[in-house]
ZAPA-869662 format. One record per residue (C-alpha): residue in one letter; x, y, z. Coordinates in steps of 0.001 Angstrom, whole numbers, padded with zeros to 6 digits, always signed. Each point is the difference from the previous one (the first is absolute). Layout:
REM residues N
AXYZ ...
//
This chain:
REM residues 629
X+274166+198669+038827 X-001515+003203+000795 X-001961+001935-002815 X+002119+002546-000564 X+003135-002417-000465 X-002720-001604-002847 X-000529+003178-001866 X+003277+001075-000178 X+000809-003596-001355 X-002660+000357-002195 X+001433+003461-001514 X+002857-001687-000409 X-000937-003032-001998 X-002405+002635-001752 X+002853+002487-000593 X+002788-002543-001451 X-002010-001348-002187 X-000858+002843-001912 X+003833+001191+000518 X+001502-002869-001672 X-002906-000231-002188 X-001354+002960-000503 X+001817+000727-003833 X-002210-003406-001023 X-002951+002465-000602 X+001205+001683-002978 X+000607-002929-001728 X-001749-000942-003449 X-001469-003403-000401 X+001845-002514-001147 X+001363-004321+000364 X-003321-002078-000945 X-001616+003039+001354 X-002605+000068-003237 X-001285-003468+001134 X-001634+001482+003080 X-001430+003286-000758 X+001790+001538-003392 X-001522-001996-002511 X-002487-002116+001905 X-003830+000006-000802 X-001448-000964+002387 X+001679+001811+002479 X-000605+003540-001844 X-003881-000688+000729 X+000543+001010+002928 X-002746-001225+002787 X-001970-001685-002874 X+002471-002438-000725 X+000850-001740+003290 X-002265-002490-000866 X+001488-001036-003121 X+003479+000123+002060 X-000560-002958+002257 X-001649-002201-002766 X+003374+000745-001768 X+003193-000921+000167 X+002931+002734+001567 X+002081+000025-003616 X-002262-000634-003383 X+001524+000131-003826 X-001423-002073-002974 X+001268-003162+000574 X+000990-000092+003614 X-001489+000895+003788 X+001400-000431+003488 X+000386+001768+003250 X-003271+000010+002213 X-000259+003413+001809 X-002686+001568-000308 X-000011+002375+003808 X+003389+001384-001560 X-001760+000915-003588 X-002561+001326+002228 X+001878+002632+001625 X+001478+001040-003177 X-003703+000311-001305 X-001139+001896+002989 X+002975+002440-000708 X-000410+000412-003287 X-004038+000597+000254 X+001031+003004+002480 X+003072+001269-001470 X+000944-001315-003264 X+002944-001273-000995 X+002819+002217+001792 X+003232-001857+000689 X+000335+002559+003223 X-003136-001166+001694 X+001198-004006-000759 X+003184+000452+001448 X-001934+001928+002796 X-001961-002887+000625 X+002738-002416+000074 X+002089+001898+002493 X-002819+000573+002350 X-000406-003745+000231 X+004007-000412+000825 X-000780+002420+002744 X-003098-001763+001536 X+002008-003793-000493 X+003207+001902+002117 X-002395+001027+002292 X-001925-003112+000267 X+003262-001946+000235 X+000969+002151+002870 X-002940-000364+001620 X+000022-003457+000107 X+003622-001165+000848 X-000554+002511+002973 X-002717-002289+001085 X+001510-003253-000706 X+003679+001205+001724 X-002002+000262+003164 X+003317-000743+002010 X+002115+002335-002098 X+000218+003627+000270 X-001699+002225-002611 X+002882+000786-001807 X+000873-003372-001542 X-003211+000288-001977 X+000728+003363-001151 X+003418-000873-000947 X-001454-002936-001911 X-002934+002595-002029 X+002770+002174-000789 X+002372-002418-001630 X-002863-001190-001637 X-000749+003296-001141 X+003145+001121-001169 X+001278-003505-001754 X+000080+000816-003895 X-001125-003162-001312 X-003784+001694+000378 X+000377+002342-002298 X-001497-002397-002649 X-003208-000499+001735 X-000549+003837+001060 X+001563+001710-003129 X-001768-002558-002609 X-003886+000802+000090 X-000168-003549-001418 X+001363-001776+003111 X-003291+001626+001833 X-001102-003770+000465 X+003305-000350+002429 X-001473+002681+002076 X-003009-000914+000387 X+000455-003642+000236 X+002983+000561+002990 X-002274+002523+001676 X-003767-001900+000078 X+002369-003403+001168 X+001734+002402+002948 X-003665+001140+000845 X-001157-003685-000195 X+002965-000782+002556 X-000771+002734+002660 X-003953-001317-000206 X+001441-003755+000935 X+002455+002201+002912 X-003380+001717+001338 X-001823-002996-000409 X+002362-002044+002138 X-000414+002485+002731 X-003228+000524-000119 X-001386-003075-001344 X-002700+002282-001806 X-001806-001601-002783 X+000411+003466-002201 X+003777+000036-000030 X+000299-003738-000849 X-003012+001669-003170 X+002799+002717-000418 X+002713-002936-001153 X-002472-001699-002755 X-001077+003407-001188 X+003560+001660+000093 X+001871-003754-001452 X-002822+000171-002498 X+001086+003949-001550 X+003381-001360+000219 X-000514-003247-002297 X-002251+002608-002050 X+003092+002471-000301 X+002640-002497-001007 X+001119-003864+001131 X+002979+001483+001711 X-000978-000302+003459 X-000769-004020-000292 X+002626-000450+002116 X-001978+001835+002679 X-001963-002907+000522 X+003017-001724+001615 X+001261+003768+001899 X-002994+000820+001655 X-000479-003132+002129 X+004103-000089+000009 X-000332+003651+001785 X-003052-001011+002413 X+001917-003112+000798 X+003265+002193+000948 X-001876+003180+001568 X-003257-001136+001427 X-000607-002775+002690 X-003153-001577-001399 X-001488-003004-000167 X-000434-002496-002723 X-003157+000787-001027 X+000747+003619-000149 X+002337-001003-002328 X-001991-002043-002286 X-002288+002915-000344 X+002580+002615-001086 X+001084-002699-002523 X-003144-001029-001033 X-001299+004022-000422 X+003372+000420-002231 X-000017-002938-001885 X-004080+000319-001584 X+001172+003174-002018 X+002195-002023-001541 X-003018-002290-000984 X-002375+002545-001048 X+002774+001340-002293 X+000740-002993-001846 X-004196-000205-000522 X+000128+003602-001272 X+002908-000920-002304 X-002074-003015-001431 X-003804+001215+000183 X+000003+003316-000398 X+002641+001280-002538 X-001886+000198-003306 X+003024+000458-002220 X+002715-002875-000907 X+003488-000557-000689 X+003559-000779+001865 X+003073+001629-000033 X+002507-001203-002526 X+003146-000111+001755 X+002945+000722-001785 X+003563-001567+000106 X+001393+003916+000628 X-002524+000182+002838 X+001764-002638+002398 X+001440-003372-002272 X-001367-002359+002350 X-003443+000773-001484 X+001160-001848-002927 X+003097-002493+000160 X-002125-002542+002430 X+002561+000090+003087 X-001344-002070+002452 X-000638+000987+003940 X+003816-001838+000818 X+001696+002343-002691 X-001778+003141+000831 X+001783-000726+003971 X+003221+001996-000978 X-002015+003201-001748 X-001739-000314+003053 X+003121+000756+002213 X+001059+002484-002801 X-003192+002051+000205 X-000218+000232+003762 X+003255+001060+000049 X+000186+002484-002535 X-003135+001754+001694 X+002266-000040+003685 X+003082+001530-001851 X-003083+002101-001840 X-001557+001197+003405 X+003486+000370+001584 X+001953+002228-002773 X-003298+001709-002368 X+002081+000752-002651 X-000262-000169-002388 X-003901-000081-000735 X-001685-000831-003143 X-003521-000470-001183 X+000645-003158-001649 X+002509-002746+001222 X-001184-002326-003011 X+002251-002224-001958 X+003182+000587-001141 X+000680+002702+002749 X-000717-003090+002591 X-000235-003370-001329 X-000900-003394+001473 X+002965-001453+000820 X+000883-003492+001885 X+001799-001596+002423 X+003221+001879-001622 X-000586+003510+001202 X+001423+001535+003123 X-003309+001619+000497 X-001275-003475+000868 X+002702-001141+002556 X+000015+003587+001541 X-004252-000721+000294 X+000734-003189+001130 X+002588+001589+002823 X-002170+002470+001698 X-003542-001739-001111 X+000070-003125+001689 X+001711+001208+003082 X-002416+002742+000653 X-003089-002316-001092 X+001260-002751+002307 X+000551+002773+003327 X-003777+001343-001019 X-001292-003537+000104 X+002081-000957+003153 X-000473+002961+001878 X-003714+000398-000583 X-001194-000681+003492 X+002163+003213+001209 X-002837+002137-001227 X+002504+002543-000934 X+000003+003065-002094 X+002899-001069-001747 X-001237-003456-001152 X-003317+001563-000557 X+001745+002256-002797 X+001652-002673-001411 X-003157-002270-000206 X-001952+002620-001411 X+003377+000999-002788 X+000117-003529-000921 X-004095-000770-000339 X-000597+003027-002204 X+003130-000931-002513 X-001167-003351-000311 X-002444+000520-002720 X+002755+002583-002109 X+002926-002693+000634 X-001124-001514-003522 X-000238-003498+001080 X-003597-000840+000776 X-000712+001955-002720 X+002121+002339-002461 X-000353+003839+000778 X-000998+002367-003567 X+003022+002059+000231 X+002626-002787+001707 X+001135+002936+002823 X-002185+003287+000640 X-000093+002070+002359 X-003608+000381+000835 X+000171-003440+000748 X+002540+000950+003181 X-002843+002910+001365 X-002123-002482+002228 X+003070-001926+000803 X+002492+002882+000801 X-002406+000772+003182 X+001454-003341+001653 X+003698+001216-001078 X-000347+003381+001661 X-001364-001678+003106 X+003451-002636+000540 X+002143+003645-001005 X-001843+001924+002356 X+000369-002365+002704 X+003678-000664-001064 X+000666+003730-000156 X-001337+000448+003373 X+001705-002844+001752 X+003123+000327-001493 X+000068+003889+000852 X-000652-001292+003498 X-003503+001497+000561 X-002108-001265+002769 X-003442-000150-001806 X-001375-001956+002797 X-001263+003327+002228 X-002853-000336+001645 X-000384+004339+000566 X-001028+000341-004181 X-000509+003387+000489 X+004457+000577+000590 X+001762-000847-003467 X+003445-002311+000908 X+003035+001669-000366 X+001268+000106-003276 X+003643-000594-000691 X+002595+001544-003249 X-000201-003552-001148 X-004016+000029+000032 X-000104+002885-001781 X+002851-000147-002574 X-001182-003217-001661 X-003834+001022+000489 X+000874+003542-001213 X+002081-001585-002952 X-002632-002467-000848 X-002652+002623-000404 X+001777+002636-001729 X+001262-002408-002411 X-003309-001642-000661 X-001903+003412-000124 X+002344+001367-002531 X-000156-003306-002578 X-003337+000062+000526 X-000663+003591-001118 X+002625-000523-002900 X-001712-002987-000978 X-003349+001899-000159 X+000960+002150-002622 X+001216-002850-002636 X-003755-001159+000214 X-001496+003509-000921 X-001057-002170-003557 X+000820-003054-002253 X+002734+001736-001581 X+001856+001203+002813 X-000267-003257+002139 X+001041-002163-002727 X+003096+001673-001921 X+001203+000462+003706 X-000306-003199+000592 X+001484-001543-003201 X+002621+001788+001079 X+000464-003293+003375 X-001852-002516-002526 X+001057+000412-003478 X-000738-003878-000511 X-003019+000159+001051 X-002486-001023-002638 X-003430+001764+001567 X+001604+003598+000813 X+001338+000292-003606 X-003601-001358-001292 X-001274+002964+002173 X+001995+002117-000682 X-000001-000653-003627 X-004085-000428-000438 X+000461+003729+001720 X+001902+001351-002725 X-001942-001774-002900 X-003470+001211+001694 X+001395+003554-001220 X+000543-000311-002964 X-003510+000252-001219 X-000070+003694+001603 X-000877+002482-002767 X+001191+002971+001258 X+003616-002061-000150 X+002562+001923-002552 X+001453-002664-002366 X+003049-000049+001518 X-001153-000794+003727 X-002367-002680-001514 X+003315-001789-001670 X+001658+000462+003435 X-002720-001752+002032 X+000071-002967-002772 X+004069-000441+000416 X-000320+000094+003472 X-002914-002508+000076 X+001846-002171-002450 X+003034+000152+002279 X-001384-000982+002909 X-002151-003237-001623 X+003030-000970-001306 X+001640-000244+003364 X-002891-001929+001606 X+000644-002422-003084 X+003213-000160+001134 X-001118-001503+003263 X-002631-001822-001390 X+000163-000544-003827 X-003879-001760-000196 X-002130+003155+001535 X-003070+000324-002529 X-001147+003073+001124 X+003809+001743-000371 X+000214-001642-003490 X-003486+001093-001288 X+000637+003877+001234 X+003062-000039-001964 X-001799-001219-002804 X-001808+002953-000022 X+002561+002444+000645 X+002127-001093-002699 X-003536+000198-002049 X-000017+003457+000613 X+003511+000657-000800 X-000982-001887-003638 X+002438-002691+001040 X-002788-002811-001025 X+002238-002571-000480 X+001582+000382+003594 X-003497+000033+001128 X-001123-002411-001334 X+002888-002629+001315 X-000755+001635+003646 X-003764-000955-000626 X+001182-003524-000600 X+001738-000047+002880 X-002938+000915+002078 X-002098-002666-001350 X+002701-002467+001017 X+000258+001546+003345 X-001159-000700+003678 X-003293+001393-000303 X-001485+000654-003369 X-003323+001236+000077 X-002605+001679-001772 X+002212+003088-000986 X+002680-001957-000841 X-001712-001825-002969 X-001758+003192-001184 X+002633+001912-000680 X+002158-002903-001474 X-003363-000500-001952 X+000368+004149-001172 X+003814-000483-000449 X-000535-003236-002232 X-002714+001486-002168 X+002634+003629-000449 X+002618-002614-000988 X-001785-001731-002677 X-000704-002985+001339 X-004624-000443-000063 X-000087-003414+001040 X+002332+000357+003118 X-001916+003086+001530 X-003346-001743-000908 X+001489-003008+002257 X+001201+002417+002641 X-002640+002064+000247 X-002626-003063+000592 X+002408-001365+002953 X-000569+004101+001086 X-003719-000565+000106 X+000451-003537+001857 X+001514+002132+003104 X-002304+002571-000776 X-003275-000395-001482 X-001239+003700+000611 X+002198+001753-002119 X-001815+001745-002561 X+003996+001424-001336 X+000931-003541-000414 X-003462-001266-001702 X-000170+003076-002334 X+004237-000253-001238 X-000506-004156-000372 X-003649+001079-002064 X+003063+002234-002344 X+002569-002020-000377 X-002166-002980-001189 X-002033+002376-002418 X+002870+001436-001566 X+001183-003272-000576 X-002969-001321-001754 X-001219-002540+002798 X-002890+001520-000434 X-002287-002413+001566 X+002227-000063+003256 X-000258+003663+000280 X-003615+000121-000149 X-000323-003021+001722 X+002756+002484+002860 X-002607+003155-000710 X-003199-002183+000935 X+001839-000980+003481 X+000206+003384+000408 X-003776+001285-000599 X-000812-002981+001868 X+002435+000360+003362 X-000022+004168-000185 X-003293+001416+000544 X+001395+003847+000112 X+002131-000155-003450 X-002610-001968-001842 X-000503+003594-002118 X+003497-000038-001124 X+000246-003583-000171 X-003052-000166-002412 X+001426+002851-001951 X+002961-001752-000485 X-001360-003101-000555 X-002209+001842-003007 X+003437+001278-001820 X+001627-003802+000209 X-003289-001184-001601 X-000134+002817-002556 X+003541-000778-000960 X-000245-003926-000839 X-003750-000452-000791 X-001021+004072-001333 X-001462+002697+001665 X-003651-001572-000341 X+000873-003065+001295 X-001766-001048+003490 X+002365-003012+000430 X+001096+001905+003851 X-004017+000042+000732 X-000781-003287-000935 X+002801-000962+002395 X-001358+002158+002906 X-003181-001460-000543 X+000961-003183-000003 X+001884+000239+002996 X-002886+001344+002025 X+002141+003763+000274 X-002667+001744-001298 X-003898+000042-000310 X-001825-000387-003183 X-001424+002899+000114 X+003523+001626+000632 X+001070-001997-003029 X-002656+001596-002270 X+000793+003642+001540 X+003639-000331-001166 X-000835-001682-003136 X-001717+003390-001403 X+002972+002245+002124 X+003231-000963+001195 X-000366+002290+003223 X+002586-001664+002972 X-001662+002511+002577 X-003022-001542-000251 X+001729-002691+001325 X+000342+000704+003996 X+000585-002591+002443 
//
């Protein structure tokens, strides 16, 4: 191809992108966006804390971590050490990455189609371009790890192409280094451990040992990863998987009875990838569901999986382009097919970016043969003639996809947006109304609300909690919010029952006991909350809240020697509220033995809390900021 034809491909790519996704860049932040760069610490050091980001894990809360990608948290750190947090410059980034993967992938299939003209490559970049189902991972500043993961494993497989050719110890360098971003970004490109030799093997006449190189130089980043993940990460934890999340987590179906949500799955992401509509950011249960050998889903799976799989596998040896695509469709959806292992989510459509790149290349190649397109030229600089069949379904394809794709743009300009829109396809979907009502209920709080907007934003958070009950009648976290909106709408006895409901739900935690622990105490019942409360500070011994209401609750109701017994735990576990503590602790003491009493001394002595000479200090003046750490 001559280097003119390359440029003006390269405007192309370059100039469609930014058409189709151009409107991207004036949206806010938004879906799980506050995990990566919103609300994160560690990120908002900037510079200074990419240290701390790959010693930690990619998601962190108070009782649970997982995720390991720390190059991804690094670019958002990077970014936000030069600019801040601006949601323009984060969708910025995330475009400009789109752009350099089309380009790449261009760039590549050009070389690997050696006996094919340039334009079934191009065809294949711009269907790729165009399709809709990658709105997700360009519009969501979250799904950043897709980028970069897809684009470091595309890098990693045109260092294995030049290394083939060349036989050049730095390229075969170029796979580890590029395999080892990749694993670093996000697991998705595993299955490039299998498509990198598979595309060698089809493209490249090379010997064994060549081969056992490339897979060798792409299969130690895998390694070193799993080291990182064991040695190096300082912080602990797992993800708690929830039923809502994908119910395979949970109900114990074996490999045999996942086979027919397998079929389901791959299926749903072909009709997905064939007809993108509609989209949603969350395919969770109830809006898909697993389903069995009963579904038409399944059979229809069955129909066109196993025929296509078998061809692939039979037709191998042909070293086509066709049977490449397929292989490559078929390797990538393996690990999202939830049957080696369940997929958070059951059906998304980030999971479809990496492997939509094999479905473009079988419709390209379709397209093209069916239109009756001789891509076999040897004189690249000539384009084939281009029939009214060619260019109606190609023309059709790419208006269509460019115009959902912009739509679709604009329903992720924030949380809000993107989820009522989408409750709109999904209204049995238990996460979107959780989002969409945790959105509403963040609000409320807002003190430059008017009364009448506040009580709004509570009916329309109650309303939509109440329909993810619907769906799912044992969600903790949808029963405890409720508790507390009907607490603010002085319905106690209505929250109350809803905070009974949470502790009986599918995940009661920390929360969940506390504020049964609050609503027990405001319904007159001590010995309850004091029970609560301690199965509060089980979860969560660093709660000072919890420590300091239990301390109340047992002092108001005379078990006096519990809460001081609560209050010395305290002094003792604390270090920065030991002045309040201690003054606290002087008032309980003053109460049941008098105001001269050193009964709360003689126990901080005794327990080693404080020094003698502190003791003696205190003795002759109850000062608390003397106390200090």
């Amino acid at each position: 191809m001559s280097k003119n034809h390359s440029k003006l491909i390269g405007y192309l790519i370059v100039g469609l992108c930014f058409l189709i996704y151009g409107n991207s860049l004036l949206n806010n932040y938004g879906f799980d966006d506050e995990y990566v760069i919103v609300n994160n610490e560690k990120v908002a050091k900037g510079i200074s804390g990419i240290s701390a980001l790959f010693k930690s894990k990619n998601i962190e809360s108070v009782d649970q971590g997982y995720g390991y990608r720390p190059v991804t948290l690094t670019s958002f750190a990077v970014e936000h050490q030069i600019f801040g947090a601006i949601p323009f410059v984060s969708h910025l980034i995330n475009l400009l990455l789109y752009i350099l993967t089309c380009l790449l992938i261009f760039k590549i299939l050009n070389s690997l189609f050696k006996n094919n003209h340039w334009l079934l490559p191009l065809v294949i970049t711009v269907l790729f371009i165009v399709h809709p189902i990658h709105t997700e991972v360009v519009s969501s500043v979250k799904s950043r790890d897709e980028l970069l993961c897809f684009l470091f494993a595309l890098l990693a497989m045109a260092s294995a192409i030049k290394y083939a050719r060349k036989q050049h110890w730095g390229w075969l360098a170029g796979v580890f280094v590029f395999m080892v971003l990749s694993f670093l970004s996000k697991l998705s490109s595993l299955t490039f451990l299998a498509i990198i030799p598979l595309t060698i093997y089809f493209f490249e006449n090379v010997n064994w040992k060549v081969h056992l190189k490339i897979v060798v130089a792409s299969l130690l980043p895998l390694i070193i990863f799993r080291l990182i993940n064991t040695q190096l990460i300082e912080s602990s934890g797992s993800r708690s998987l929830l039923f809502i999340e994908n119910p395979l987590f949970v109900n114990g179906a074996s490999f045999i009875e996942r086979i027919p949500m397998a079929f389901y799955s791959v299926f749903y992401y072909i009709k997905l990838l064939f007809v993108p509509h509609p989209l949603l950011s969350y395919y969770g249960y109830d809006h898909v569901s697993i389903v069995g050998w009963e579904h038409l889903y399944v059979w229809l799976g069955m129909l066109v999986v196993i025929p296509l799989a078998i061809l692939t596998i039979w037709k191998l040896k042909t070293k086509s382009v066709l049977v490449y695509g397929l292989a490559f469709f078929f390797i990538t959806i393996s690990m999202y097919a939830n049957l080696v292992k369940p997929a958070v989510g059951i059906i998304a459509e980030r999971f479809a970016y990496i492997p939509s790149l094999g479905f473009c290349i079988v419709v390209g190649w379709l397209l093209l043969k069916l239109s009756k397109i001789d891509i076999t030229l040897k004189e690249e600089v000539r384009i084939p003639k281009l029939n009214y069949v060619f260019w109606g379904i190609t023309g059709l394809i790419v208006l269509a996809g460019s115009a959902k794709t912009f739509s679709r743009n604009l329903d992720w300009y924030d949380l809000q947006t993107l989820v009522t829109r989408d409750i709109e396809v999904a209204p049995k979907s238990v996460k979107l109304n959780m989002l969409l009502a945790n959105d509403l209920f963040g609000k409320v709080s807002a003190k430059e609300l008017k009364q009448t907007e506040k009580d709004s934003l509570i009916e329309r958070s109650i309303f939509y909690y109440k329909q993810a009950l619907e769906t799912y009648p044992i969600h903790t976290a949808a029963h405890n919010n409720l508790g507390i909106l009907y607490s603010l709408e002085g319905d106690l006895k209505e929250s109350h029952q809803h905070l009974i409901e949470a502790s009986r739900g599918d995940a009661p935690d920390f929360k969940t006991f506390y504020n049964l622990g609050l609503s027990y105490r405001a319904n007159g019942d001590p010995d309850k909350a004091i029970e609560t409360l301690k199965k509060s500070i089980a979860l969560n011994p660093k709660s000072v809240e919890a420590y300091q209401n239990l301390m109340y609750i047992q002092f108001e109701n005379e078990h006096y020697e519990d809460a001081m017994e609560t209050n010395i735990t305290m002094f003792r576990i604390f270090p920065k509220n030991r002045p309040g503590v201690f003054e606290i602790g002087q008032k309980m003491v003053a109460k049941t033995h008098g105001p001269n009493s050193t009964y709360y001394l003689d126990l901080l002595l005794s327990k080693k809390l404080i020094t003698p000479k502190m003791y003696e200090t205190f003795k002759k003046q109850s000062n608390p900021s003397l106390m200090g750490g």
